[in-house]
TIKE-173788 format. One record per residue (C-alpha): x, y, z. Coordinates in steps of 0.1 Angstrom, whole numbers, plus 5000, padded with zeros to 4 digits. Each point is the difference from the previous one (the first is absolute). Layout:
R    c1    c2    c3
R     X     Y     Z
...
***
This chain:
R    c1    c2    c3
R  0851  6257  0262
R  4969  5019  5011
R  4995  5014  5034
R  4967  4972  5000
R  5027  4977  4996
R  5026  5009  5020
R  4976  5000  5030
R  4988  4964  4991
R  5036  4990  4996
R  5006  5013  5037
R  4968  4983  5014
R  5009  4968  4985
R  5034  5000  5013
R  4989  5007  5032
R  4970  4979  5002
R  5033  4964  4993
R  5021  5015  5027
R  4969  4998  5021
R  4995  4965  4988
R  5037  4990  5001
R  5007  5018  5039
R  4964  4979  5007
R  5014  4965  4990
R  5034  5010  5021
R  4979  5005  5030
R  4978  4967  4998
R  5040  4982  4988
R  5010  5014  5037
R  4964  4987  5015
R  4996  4973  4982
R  5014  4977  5030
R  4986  5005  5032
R  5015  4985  5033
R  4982  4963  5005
R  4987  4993  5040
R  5006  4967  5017
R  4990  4990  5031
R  5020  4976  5018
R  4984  4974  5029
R  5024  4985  5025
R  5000  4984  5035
R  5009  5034  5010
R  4975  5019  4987
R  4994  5020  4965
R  5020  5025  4983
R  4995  5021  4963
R  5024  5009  4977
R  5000  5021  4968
R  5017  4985  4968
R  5017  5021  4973
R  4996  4986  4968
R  5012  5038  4983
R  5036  4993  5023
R  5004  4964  4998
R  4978  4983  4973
R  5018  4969  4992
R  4999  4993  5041
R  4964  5010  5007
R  4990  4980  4970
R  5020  4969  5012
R  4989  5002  5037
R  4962  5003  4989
R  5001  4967  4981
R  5015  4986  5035
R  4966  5018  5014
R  4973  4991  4980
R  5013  4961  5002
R  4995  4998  5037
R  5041  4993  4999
R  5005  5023  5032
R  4970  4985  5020
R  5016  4974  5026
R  5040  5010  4997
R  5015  5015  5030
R  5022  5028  5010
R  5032  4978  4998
R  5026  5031  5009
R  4994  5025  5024
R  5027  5025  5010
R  4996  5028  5026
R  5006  5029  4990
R  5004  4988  4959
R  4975  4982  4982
R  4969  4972  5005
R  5004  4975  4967
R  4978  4973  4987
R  4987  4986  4968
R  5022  4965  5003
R  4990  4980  5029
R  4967  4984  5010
R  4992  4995  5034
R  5016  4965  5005
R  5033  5018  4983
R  4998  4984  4972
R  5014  5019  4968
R  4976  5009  4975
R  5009  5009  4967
R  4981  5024  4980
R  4991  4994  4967
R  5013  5033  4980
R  5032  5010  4985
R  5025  5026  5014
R  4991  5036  4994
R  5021  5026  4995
R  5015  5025  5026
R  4983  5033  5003
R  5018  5016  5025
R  5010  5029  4983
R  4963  5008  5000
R  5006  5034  5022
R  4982  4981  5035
R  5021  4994  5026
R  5002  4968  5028
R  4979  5024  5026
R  4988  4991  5030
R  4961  4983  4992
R  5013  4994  4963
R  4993  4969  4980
R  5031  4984  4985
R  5008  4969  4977
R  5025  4977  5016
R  5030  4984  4975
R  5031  4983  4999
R  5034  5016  4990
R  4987  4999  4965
R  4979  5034  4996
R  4976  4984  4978
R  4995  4971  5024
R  4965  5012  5016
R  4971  4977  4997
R  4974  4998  5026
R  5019  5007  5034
R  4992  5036  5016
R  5007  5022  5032
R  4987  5026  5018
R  5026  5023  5015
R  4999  5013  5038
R  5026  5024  4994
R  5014  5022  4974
R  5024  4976  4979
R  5020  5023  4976
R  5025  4974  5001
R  4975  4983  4978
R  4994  5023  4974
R  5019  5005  4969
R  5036  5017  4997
R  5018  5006  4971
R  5019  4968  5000
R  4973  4975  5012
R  4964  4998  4990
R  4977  4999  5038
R  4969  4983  5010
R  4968  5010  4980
R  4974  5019  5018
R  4964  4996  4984
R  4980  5009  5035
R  4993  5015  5029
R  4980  4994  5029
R  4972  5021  5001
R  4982  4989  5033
R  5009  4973  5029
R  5036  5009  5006
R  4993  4989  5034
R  4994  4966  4987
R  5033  4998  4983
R  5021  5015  5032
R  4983  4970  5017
R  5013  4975  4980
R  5034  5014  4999
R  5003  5001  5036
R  4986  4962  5004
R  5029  4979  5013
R  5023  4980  4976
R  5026  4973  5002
R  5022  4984  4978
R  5005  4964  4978
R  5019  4983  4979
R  4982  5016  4974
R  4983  5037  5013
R  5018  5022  5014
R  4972  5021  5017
R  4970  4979  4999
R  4975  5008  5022
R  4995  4979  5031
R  4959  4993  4992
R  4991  5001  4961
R  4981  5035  4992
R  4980  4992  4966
R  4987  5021  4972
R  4964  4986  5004
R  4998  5020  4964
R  5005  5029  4976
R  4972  5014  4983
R  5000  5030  4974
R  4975  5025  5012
R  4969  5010  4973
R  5007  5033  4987
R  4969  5024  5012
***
């Protein structure tokens, strides 16, 4: 091999680690957080989806989004101190079922149940998630992952309005036959929007 060679040999390798290190950088880019904003009687709030943590989750929830499911339900669990839930009830507390299959449990996603975090709600199943979600007060490690039990998927976080949120987790409750924490006047999700990318 010539020295004219050699040094073509060298530029060429260098010139598909470029390429290859380039396409590993867009791969870790390639899925920027999603914005919501979400209307209730209580005021606005904004949170950041993850589809690069939680894609199967984001992608579920955003269906839920852009069908107007969300718009009219209300916030059917509020617990000081824990957690605000909704995505079941509508305002006359009448269940409403959503459309989609179960999605998998992506807890083990490395996001944690902190305080102003998104979470899907689920039965004992861990694959049991469909269109139910919280917003947690506090910081709820007792919902993440351990090495015997999958947690609660986190695919958000609240990125402006927390104020709103504390509100409606200090709004009074009382219980039924059928809620446990339900507060005493309905507090709607007048809707959730995705945000235009600028």
């Amino acid at each position: 091999m010539t020295i004219k060679q050699l040094i073509r040999l060298i530029f060429l390798i260098a010139a598909t680690t470029s390429v290859f290190a380039q396409g590993a950088t867009d791969d870790n880019h390639s899925k920027p957080p999603v914005e919501v904003l979400i209307k209730t009687d209580f005021g606005d709030f904004r949170a950041e989806l993850y589809p690069d943590k939680a894609p199967a989750t984001v992608a579920n929830f955003l269906r839920y989004v852009r069908s107007y499911y969300y718009d009219g339900l209300v916030f059917h669990r509020v617990v000081r101190n824990f957690v605000i839930q909704t995505g079941g009830y509508t305002f006359d507390l009448s269940e409403k079922n959503p459309s989609g299959d179960t999605i998998v449990n992506e807890s083990g996603n490395g996001l944690k149940n902190r305080r102003g975090t998104l979470a899907m709600a689920r039965h004992a199943d861990p694959d049991s998630a469909r269109a139910q979600f919280f917003v947690n007060l506090n910081d709820n490690s007792n919902l993440d992952p351990a090495a015997d039990k999958p947690g609660y998927t986190v695919f958000g976080q609240v990125v402006e309005g927390m104020g709103v949120v504390d509100r409606i987790g200090n709004t009074q409750v009382r219980r039924t036959a059928k809620f446990q924490h339900l507060p005493d006047e309905p507090i709607r999700i007048l809707s959730i929007r995705e945000i235009p990318k600028q």
